[in-house]
C-alpha positions as CSV (number, residue, x, y, z in Angstrom):
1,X,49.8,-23.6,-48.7
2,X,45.9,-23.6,-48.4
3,X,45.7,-26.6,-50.3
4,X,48.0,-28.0,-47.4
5,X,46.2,-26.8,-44.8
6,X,42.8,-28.3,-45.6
7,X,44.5,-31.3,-46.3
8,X,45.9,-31.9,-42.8
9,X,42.6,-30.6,-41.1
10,X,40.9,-33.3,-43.3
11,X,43.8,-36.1,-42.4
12,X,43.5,-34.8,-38.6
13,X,39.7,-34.7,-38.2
14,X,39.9,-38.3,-39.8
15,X,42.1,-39.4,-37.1
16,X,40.4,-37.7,-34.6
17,X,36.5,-39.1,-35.0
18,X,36.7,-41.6,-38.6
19,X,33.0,-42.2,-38.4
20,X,29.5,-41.0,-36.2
21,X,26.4,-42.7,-36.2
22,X,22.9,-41.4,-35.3
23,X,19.6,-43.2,-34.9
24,X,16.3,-42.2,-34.3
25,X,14.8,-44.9,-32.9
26,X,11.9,-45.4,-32.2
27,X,11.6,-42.4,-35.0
28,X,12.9,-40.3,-31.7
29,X,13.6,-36.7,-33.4
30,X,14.2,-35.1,-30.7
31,X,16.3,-37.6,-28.6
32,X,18.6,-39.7,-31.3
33,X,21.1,-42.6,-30.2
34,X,24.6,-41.6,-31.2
35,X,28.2,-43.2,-31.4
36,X,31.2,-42.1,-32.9
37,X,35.0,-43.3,-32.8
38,X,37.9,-43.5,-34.8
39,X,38.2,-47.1,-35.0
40,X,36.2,-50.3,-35.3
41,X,32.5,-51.3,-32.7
42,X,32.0,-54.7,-32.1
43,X,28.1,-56.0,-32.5
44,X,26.0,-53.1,-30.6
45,X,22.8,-52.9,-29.7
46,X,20.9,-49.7,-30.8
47,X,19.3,-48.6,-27.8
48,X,17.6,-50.7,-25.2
49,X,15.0,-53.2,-26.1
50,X,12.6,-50.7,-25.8
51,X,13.9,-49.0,-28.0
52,X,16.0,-50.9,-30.9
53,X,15.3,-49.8,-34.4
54,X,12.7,-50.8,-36.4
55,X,11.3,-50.7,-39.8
56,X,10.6,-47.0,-40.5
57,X,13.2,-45.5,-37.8
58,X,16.2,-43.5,-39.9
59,X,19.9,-43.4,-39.3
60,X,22.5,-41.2,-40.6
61,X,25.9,-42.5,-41.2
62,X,28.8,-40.3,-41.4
63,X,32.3,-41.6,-42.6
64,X,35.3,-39.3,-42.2
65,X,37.4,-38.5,-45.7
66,X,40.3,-41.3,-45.9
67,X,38.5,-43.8,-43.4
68,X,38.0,-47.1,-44.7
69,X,35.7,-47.8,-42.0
70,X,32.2,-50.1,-42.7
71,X,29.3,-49.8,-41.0
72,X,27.4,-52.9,-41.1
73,X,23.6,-53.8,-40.1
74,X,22.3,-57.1,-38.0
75,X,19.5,-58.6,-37.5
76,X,21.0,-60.7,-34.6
77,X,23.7,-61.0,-32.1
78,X,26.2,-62.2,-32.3
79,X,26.6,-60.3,-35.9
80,X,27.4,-63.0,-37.7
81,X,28.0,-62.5,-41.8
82,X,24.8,-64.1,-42.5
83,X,23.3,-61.9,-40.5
84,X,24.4,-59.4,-42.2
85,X,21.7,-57.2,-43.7
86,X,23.2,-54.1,-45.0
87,X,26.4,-52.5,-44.8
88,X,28.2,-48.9,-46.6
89,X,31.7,-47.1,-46.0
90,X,30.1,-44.3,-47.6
91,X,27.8,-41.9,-45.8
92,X,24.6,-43.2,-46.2
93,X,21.1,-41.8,-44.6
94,X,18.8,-44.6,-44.4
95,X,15.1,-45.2,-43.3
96,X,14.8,-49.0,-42.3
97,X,12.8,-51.1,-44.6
98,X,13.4,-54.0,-42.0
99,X,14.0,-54.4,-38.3
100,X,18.0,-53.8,-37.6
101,X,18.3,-54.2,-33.9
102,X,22.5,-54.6,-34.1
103,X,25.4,-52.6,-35.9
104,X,29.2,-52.9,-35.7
105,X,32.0,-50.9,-37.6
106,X,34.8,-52.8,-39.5
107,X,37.8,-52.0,-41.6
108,X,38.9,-49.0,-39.5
């Protein structure tokens, strides 16, 4: 019956909210960009162009048990595949190597 229960509050919560993203960008601790959803975000801009995230910023990708969603990095619009420049359906915490101004999540 436990087993049950944690189950369903896993298979709920991935209904609910299947992925959250933050980003401190422009290495912003104290005021990070965040997004979350239960299915798939087109191409997206990280911030303004002010503040768009650049080598050294961090992100923190959180994928919900069961999702199959991908987040994906761009270095352009319109996020292209060959702009593609990094992408994980596992959690992954990140600190850019390389400017990635653009993300979208597939697969969801």
């Amino acid at each position: 019956m436990k087993l049950t229960f944690i189950s369903s509050t896993a298979l709920l919560f991935a209904t609910a909210n299947a992925w959250s993203l933050e980003a401190y960008c422009p290495n912003n601790l104290a005021h990070p960009l965040k997004w979350s959803g239960s299915g798939n975000r087109g191409c997206t801009k990280f911030g303004s162009s002010v503040t768009s995230c650049k080598t050294g910023d961090t992100f923190y990708w959180n994928n919900a048990l069961l999702s199959d969603c991908v987040f994906r990095l761009y270095s352009g619009s319109p996020c292209r595949a060959d702009q593609e420049i990094g992408y994980s359906n596992d959690d992954w915490n990140k600190k850019l190597t390389r400017n990635a101004p653009y993300f979208g999540v597939t697969g969801c």
